[in-house]
Every structure is written in C-alpha cells, then in structure tokens.
N, CA, C, O and CB atoms as a CASP TS submission, in Angstrom:
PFRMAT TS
TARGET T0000
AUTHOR 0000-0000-0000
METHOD Language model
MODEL 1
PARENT N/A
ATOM      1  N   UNK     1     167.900  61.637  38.876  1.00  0.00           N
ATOM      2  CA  UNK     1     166.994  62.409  39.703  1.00  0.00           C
ATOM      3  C   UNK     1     165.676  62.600  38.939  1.00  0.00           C
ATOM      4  O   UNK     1     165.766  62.953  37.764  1.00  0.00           O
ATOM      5  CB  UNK     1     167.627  63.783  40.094  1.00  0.00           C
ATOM      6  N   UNK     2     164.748  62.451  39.349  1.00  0.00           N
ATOM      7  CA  UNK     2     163.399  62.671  38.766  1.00  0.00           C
ATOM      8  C   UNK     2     163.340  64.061  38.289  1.00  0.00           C
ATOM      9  O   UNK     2     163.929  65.085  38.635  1.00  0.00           O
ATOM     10  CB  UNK     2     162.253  62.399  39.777  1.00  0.00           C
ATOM     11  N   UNK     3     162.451  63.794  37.389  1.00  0.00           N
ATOM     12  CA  UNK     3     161.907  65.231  36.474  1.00  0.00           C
ATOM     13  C   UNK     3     160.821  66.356  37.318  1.00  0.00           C
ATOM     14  O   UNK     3     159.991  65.919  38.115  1.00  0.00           O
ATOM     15  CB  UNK     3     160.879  64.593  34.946  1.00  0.00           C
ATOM     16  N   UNK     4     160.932  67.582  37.076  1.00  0.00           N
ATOM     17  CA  UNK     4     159.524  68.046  38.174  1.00  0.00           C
ATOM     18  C   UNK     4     158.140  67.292  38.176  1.00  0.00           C
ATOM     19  O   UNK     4     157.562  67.012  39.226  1.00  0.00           O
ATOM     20  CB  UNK     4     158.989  69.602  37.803  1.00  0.00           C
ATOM     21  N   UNK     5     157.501  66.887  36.542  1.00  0.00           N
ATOM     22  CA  UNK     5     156.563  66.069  36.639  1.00  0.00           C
ATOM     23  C   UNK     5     156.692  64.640  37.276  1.00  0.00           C
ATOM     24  O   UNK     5     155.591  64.113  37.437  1.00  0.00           O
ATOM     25  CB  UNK     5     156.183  66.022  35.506  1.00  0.00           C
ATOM     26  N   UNK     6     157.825  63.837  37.704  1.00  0.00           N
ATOM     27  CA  UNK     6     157.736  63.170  38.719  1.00  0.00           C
ATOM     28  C   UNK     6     157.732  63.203  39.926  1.00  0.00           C
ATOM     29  O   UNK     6     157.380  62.310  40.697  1.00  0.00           O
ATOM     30  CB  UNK     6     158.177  62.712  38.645  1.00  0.00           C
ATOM     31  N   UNK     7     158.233  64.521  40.228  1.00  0.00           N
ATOM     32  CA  UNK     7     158.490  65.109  41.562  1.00  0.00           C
ATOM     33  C   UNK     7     157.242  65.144  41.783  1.00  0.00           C
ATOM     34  O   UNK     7     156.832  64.495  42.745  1.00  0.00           O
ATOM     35  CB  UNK     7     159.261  66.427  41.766  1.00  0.00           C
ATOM     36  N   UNK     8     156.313  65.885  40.984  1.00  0.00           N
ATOM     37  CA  UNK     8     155.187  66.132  41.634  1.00  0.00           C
ATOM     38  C   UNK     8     154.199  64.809  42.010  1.00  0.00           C
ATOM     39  O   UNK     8     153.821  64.429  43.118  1.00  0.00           O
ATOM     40  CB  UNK     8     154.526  67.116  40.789  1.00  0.00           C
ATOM     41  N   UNK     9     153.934  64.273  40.711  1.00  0.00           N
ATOM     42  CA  UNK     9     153.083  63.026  40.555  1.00  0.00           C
ATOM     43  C   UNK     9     153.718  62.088  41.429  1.00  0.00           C
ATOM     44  O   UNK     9     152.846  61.410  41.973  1.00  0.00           O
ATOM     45  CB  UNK     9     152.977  62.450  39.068  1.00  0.00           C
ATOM     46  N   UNK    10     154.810  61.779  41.773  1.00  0.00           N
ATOM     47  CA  UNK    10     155.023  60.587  42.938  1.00  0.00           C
ATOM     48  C   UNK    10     155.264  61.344  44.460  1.00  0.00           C
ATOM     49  O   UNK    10     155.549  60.688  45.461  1.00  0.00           O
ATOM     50  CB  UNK    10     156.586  59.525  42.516  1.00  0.00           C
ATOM     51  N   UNK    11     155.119  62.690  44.466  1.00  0.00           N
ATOM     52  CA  UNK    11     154.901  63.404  45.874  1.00  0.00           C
ATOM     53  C   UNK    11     156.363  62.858  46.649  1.00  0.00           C
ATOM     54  O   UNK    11     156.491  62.245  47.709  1.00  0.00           O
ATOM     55  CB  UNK    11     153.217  62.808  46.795  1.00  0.00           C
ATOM     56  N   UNK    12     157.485  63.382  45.588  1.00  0.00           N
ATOM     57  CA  UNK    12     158.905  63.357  46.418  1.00  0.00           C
ATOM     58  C   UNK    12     159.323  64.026  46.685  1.00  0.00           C
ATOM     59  O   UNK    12     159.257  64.971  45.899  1.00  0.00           O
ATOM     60  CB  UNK    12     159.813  63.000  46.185  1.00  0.00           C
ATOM     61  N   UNK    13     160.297  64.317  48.205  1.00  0.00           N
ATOM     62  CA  UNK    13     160.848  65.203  48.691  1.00  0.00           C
ATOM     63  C   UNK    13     161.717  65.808  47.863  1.00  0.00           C
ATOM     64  O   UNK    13     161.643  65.321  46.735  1.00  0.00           O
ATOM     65  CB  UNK    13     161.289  64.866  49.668  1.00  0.00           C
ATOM     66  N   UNK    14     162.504  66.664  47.956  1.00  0.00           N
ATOM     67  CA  UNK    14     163.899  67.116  47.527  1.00  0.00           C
ATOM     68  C   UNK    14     165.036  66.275  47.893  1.00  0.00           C
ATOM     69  O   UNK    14     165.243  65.739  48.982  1.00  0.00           O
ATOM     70  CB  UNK    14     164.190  68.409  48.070  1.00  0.00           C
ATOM     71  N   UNK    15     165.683  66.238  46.923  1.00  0.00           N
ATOM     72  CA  UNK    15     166.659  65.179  46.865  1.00  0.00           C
ATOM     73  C   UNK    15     166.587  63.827  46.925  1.00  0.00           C
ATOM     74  O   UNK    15     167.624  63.185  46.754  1.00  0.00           O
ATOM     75  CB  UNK    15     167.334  65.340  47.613  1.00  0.00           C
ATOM     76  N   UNK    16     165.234  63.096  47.201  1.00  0.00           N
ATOM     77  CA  UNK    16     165.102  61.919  46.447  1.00  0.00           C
ATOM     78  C   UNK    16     165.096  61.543  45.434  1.00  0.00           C
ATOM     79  O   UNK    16     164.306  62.016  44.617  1.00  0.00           O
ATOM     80  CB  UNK    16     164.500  61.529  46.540  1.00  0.00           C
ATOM     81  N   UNK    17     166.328  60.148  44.962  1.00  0.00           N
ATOM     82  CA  UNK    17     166.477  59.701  43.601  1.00  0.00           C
ATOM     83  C   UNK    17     164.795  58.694  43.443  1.00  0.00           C
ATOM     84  O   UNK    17     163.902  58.422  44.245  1.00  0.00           O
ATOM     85  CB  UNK    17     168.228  58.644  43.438  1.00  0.00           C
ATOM     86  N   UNK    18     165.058  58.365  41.826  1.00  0.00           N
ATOM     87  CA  UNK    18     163.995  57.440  41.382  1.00  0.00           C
ATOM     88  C   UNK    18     164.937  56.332  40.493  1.00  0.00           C
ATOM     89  O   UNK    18     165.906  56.633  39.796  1.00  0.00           O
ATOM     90  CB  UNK    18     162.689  58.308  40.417  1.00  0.00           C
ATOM     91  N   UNK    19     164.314  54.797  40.739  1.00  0.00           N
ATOM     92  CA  UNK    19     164.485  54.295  39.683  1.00  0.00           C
ATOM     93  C   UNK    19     163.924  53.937  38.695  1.00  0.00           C
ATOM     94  O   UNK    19     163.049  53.073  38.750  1.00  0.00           O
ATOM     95  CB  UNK    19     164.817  53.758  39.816  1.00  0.00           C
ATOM     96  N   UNK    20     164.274  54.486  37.622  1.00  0.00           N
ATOM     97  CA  UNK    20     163.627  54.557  36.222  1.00  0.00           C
ATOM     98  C   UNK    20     164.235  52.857  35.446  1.00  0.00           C
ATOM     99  O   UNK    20     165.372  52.584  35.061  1.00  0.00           O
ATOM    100  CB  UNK    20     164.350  56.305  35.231  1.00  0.00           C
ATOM    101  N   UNK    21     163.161  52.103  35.439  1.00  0.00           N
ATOM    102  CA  UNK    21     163.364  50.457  34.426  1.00  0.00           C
ATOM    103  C   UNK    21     162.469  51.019  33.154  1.00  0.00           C
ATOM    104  O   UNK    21     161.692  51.967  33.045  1.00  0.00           O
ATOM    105  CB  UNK    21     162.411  48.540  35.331  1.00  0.00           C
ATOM    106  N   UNK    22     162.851  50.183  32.406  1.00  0.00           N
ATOM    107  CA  UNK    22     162.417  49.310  30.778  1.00  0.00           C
ATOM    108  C   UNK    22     162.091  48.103  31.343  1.00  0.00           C
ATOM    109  O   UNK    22     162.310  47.957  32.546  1.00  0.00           O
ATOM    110  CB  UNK    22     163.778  49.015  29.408  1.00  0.00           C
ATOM    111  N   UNK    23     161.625  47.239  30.723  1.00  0.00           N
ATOM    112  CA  UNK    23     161.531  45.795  31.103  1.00  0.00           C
ATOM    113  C   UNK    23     160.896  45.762  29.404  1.00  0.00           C
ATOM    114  O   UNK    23     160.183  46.616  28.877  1.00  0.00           O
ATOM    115  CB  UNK    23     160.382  45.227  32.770  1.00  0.00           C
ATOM    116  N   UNK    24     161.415  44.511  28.809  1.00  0.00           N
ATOM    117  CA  UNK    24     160.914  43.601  27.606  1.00  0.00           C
ATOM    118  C   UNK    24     160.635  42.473  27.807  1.00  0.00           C
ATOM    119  O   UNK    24     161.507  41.710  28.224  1.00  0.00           O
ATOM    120  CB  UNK    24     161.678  43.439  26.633  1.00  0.00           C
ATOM    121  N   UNK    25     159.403  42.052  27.583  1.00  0.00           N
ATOM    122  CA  UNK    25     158.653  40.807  28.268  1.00  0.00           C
ATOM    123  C   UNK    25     158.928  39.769  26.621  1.00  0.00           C
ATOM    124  O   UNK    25     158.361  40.151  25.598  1.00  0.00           O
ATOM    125  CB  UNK    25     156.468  41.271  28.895  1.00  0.00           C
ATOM    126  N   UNK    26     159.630  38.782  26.602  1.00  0.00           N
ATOM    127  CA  UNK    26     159.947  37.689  25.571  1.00  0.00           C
ATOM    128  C   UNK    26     159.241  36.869  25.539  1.00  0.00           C
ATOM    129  O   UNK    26     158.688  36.709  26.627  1.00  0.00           O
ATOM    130  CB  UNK    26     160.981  37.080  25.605  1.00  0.00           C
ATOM    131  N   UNK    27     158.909  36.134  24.716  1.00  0.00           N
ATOM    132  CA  UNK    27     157.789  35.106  24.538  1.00  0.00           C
ATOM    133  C   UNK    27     159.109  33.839  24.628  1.00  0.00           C
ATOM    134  O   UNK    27     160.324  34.039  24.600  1.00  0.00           O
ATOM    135  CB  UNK    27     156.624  35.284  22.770  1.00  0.00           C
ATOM    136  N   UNK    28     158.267  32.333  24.760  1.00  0.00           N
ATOM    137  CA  UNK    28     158.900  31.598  24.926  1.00  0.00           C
ATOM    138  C   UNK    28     159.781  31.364  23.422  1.00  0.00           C
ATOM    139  O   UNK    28     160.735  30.594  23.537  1.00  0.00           O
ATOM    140  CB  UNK    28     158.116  30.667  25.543  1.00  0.00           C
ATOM    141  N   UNK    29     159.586  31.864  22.239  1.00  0.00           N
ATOM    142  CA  UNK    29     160.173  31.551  21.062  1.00  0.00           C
ATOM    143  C   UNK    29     161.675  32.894  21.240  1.00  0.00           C
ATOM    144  O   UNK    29     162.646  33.050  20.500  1.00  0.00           O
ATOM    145  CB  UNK    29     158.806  31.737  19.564  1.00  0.00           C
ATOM    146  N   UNK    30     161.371  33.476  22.228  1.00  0.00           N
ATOM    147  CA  UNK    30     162.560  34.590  21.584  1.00  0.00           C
ATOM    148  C   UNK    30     162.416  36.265  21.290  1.00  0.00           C
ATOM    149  O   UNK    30     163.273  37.099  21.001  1.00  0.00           O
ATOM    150  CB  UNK    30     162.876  34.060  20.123  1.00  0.00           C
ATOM    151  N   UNK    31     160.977  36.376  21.489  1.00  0.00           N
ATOM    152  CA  UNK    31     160.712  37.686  20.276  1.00  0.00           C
ATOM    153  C   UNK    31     159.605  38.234  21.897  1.00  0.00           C
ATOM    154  O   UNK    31     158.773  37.701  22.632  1.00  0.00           O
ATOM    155  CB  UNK    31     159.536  37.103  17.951  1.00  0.00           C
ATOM    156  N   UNK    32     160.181  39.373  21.781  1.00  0.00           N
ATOM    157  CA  UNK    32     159.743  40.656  22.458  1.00  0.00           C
ATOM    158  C   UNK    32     158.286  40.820  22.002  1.00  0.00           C
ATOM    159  O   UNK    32     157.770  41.017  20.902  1.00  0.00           O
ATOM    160  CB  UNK    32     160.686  41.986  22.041  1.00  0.00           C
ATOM    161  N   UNK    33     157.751  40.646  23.411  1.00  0.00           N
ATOM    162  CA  UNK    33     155.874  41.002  22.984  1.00  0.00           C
ATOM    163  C   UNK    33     155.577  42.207  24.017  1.00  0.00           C
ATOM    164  O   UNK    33     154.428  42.228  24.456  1.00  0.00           O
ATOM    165  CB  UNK    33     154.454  39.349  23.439  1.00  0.00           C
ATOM    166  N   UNK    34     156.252  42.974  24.357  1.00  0.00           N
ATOM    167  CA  UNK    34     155.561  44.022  25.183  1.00  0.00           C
ATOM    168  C   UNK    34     156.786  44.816  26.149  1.00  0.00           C
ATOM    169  O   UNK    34     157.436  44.285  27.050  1.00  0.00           O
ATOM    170  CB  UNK    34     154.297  43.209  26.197  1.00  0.00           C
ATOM    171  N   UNK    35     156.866  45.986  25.756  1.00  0.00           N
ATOM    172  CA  UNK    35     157.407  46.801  26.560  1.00  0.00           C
ATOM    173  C   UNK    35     156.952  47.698  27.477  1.00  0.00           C
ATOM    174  O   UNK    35     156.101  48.540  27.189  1.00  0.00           O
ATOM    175  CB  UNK    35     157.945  47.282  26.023  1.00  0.00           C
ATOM    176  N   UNK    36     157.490  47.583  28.662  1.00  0.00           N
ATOM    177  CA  UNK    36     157.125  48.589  30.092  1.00  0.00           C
ATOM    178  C   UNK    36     158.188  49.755  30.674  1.00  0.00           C
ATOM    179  O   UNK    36     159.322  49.429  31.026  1.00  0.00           O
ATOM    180  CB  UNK    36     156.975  47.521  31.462  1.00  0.00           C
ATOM    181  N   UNK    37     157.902  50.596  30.715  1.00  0.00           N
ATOM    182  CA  UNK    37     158.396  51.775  31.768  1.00  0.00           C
ATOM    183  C   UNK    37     157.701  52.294  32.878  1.00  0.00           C
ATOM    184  O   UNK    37     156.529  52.657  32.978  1.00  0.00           O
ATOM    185  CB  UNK    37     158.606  52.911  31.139  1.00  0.00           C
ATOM    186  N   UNK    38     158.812  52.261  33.862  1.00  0.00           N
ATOM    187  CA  UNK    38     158.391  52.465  35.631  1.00  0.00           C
ATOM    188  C   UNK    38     158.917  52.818  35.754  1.00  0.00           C
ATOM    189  O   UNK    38     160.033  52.607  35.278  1.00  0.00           O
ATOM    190  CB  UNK    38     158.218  51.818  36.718  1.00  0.00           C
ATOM    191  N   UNK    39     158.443  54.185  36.933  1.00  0.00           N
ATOM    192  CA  UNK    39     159.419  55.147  37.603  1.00  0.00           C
ATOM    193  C   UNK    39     159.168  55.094  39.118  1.00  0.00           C
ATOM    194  O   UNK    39     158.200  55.724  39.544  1.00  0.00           O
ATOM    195  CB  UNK    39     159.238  56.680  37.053  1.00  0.00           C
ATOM    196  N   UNK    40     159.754  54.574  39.767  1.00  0.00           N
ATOM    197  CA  UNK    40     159.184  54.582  41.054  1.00  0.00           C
ATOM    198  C   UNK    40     160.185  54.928  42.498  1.00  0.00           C
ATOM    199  O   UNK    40     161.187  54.215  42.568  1.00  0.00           O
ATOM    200  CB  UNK    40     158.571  53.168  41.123  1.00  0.00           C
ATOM    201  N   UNK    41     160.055  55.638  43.292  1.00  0.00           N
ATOM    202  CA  UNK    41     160.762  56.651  44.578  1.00  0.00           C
ATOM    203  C   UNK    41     161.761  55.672  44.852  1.00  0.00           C
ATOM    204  O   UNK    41     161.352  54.514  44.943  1.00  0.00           O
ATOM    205  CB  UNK    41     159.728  57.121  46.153  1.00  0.00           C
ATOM    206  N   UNK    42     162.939  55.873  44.999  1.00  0.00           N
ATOM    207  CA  UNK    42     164.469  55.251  44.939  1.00  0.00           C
ATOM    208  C   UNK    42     164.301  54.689  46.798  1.00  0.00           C
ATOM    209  O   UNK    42     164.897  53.706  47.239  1.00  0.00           O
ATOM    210  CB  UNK    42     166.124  56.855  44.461  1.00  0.00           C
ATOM    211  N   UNK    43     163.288  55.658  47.706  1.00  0.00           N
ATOM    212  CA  UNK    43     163.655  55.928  48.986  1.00  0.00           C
ATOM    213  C   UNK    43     163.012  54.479  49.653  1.00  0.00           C
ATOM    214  O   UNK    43     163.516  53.661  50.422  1.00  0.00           O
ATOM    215  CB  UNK    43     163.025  57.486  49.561  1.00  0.00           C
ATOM    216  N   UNK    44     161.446  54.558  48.891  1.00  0.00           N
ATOM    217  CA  UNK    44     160.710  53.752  49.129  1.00  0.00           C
ATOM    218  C   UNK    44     160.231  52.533  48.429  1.00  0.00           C
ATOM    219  O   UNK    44     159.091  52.091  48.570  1.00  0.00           O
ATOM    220  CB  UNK    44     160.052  54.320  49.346  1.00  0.00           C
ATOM    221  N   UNK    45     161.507  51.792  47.364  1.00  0.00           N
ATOM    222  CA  UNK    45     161.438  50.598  46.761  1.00  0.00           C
ATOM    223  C   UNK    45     162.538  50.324  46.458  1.00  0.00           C
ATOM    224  O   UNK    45     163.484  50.968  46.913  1.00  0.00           O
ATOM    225  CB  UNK    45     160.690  50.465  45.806  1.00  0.00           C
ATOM    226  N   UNK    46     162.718  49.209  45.537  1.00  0.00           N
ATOM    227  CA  UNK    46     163.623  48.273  45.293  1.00  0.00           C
ATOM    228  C   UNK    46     163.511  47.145  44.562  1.00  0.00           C
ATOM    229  O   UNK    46     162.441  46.572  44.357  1.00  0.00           O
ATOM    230  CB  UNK    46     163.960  47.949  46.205  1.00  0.00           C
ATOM    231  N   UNK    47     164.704  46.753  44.104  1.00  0.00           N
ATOM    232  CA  UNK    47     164.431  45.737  42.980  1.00  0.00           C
ATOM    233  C   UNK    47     164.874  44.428  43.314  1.00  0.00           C
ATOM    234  O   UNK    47     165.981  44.376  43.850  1.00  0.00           O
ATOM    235  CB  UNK    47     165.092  46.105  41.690  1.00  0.00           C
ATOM    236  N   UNK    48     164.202  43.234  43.102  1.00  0.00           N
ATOM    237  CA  UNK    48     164.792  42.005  43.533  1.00  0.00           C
ATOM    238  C   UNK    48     164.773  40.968  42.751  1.00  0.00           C
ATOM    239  O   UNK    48     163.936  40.095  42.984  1.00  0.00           O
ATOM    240  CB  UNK    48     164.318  41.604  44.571  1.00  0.00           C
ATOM    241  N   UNK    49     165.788  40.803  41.523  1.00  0.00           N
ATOM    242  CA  UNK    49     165.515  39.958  40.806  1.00  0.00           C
ATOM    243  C   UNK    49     165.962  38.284  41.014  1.00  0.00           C
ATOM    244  O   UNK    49     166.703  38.067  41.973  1.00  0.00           O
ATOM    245  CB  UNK    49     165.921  40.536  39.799  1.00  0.00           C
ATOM    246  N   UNK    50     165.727  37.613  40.534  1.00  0.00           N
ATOM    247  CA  UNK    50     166.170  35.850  40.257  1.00  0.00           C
ATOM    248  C   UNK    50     166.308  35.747  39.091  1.00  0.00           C
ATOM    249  O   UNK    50     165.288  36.073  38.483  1.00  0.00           O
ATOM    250  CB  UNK    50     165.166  34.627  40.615  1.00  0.00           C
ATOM    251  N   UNK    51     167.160  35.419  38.443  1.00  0.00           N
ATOM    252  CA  UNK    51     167.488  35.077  36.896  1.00  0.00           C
ATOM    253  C   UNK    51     168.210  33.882  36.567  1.00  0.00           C
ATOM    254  O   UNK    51     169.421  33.774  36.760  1.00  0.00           O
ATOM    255  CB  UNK    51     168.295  36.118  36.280  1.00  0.00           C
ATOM    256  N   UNK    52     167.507  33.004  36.086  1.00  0.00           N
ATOM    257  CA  UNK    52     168.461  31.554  35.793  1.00  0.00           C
ATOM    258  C   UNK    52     169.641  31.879  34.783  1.00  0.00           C
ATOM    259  O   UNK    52     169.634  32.706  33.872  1.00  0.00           O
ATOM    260  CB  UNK    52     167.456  30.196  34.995  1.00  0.00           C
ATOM    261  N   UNK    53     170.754  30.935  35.212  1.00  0.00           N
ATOM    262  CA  UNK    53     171.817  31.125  34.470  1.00  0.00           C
ATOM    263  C   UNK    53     172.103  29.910  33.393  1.00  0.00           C
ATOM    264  O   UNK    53     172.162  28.741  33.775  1.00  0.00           O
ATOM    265  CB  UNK    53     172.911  31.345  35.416  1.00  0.00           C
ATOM    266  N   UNK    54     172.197  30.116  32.637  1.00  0.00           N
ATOM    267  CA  UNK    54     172.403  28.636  31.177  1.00  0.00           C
ATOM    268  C   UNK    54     173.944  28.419  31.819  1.00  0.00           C
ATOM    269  O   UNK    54     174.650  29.221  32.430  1.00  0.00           O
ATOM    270  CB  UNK    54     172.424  29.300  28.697  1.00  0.00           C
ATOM    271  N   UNK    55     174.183  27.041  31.446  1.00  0.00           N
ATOM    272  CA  UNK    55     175.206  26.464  31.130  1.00  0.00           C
ATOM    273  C   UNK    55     176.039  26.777  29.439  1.00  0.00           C
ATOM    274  O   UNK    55     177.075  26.181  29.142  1.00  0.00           O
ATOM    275  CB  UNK    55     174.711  25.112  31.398  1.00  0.00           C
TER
END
C-alpha cells in the first residue's frame, strides 16, 4: 500500500494499491550501469514484460 507521501503525490484514493519496481539496466558485457525506482497507481497501470529465454 502506498505511503501518505504517495498517497498524496500520485492523488490516490483510499485503498488503492501501488506498484513499487527496481529495474537494473545491464550493459551488454554483464555489469549494471544504472538503477531505477517507480511507484506508480496499481488501479491505473501495469506491467508487460517480454524476456528472452537462453537455451
């Protein structure tokens, strides 16, 4: 459940969840060049990933 400072700053009702990501962006060698955090209204988004799978 979001914090009051998200409650406020993303203007959510009561009882709307949020989903809170990390994301680590990898360079093509392997090694982590940049980290992100997003918090965004559970009601009004969603996540849609594609991820290749190795053999």
């Amino acid at each position: 459940m979001p914090s009051p400072d998200e409650t406020r700053g993303l203007a959510i009702p009561d009882g709307v969840p949020v989903v809170d990501v990390f994301h680590t962006g990898i360079d093509q060698d392997g090694q982590p060049f940049e980290v992100t955090h997003f918090v965004m209204r559970a009601d009004l988004n969603g996540l849609d990933y594609n991820m290749p799978v190795e053999d």
